[in-house]
C-alpha positions as semicolon CSV with decimal commas, in nm:
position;residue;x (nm);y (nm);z (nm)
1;X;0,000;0,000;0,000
2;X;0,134;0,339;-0,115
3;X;0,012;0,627;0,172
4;X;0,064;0,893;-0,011
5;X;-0,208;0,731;-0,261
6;X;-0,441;0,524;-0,003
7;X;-0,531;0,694;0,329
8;X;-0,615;0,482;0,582
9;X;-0,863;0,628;0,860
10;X;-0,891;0,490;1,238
11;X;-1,183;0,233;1,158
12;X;-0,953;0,061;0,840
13;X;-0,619;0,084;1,051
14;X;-0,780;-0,124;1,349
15;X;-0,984;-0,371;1,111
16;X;-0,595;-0,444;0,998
17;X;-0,375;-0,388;1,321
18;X;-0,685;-0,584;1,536
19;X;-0,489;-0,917;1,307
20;X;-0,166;-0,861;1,510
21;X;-0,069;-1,008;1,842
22;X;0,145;-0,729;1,929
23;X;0,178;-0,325;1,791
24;X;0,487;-0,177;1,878
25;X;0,469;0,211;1,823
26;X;0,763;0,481;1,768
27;X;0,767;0,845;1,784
28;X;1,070;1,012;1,766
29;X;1,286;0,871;2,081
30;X;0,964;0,781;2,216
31;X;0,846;0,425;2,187
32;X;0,555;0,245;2,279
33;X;0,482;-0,105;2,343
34;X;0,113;-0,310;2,355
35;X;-0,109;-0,626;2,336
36;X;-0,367;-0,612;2,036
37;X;-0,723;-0,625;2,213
38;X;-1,033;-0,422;2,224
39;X;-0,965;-0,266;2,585
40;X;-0,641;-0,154;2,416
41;X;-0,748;0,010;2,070
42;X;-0,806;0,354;2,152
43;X;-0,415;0,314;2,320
44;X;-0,324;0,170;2,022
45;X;-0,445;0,420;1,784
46;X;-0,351;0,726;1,908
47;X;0,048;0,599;1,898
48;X;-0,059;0,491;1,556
49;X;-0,241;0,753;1,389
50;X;-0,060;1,063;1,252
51;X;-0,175;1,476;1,268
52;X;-0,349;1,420;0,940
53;X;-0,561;1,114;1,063
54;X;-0,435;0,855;0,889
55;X;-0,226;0,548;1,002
56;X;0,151;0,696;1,037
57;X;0,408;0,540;0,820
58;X;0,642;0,374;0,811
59;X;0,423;0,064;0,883
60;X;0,569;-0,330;0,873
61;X;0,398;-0,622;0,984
62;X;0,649;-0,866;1,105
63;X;0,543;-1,204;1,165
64;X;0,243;-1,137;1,424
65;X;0,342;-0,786;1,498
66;X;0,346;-0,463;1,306
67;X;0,586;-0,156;1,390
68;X;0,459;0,180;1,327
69;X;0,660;0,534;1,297
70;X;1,048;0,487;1,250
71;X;1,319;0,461;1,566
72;X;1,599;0,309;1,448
73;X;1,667;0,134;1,803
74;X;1,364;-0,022;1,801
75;X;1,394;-0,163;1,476
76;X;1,739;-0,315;1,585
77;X;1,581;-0,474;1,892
78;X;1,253;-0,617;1,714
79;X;1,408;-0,740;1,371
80;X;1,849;-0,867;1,449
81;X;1,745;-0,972;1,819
């Protein structure tokens, strides 16, 4: 999916991120760590929403997990450890 093409709003980012065990969030230095389930969404989608509404990029899913935003230390932990 290209973002710049296809916005995604809150109800279409859950309906995909609700698929993961695990959504590991990143803004700036600041990262954020949680378990995919209802009484966690609205957690869950304001680290992964940007300003403009739509779901911030970058976003991977890796294996049962997808990272959102970019921190390069997180990236190191999650994909060469």
């Amino acid at each position: 999916m290209d973002a710049r093409k296809e916005k995604m709003d809150e109800q279409a980012a859950w309906a995909l991120l609700r698929g993961a065990q695990r959504v590991f969030a990143a803004k700036g230095k600041s990262r954020k760590e949680f378990d995919v389930n209802d009484d966690n969404r609205v957690l869950i989608l304001k680290a992964a929403m940007g300003p403009s509404g739509n779901l911030r990029a970058p976003t991977f899913k890796v294996g049962d997990a997808y990272l959102i935003g970019f921190n390069e230390e997180m990236y190191e932990a999650l994909l060469n450890g």
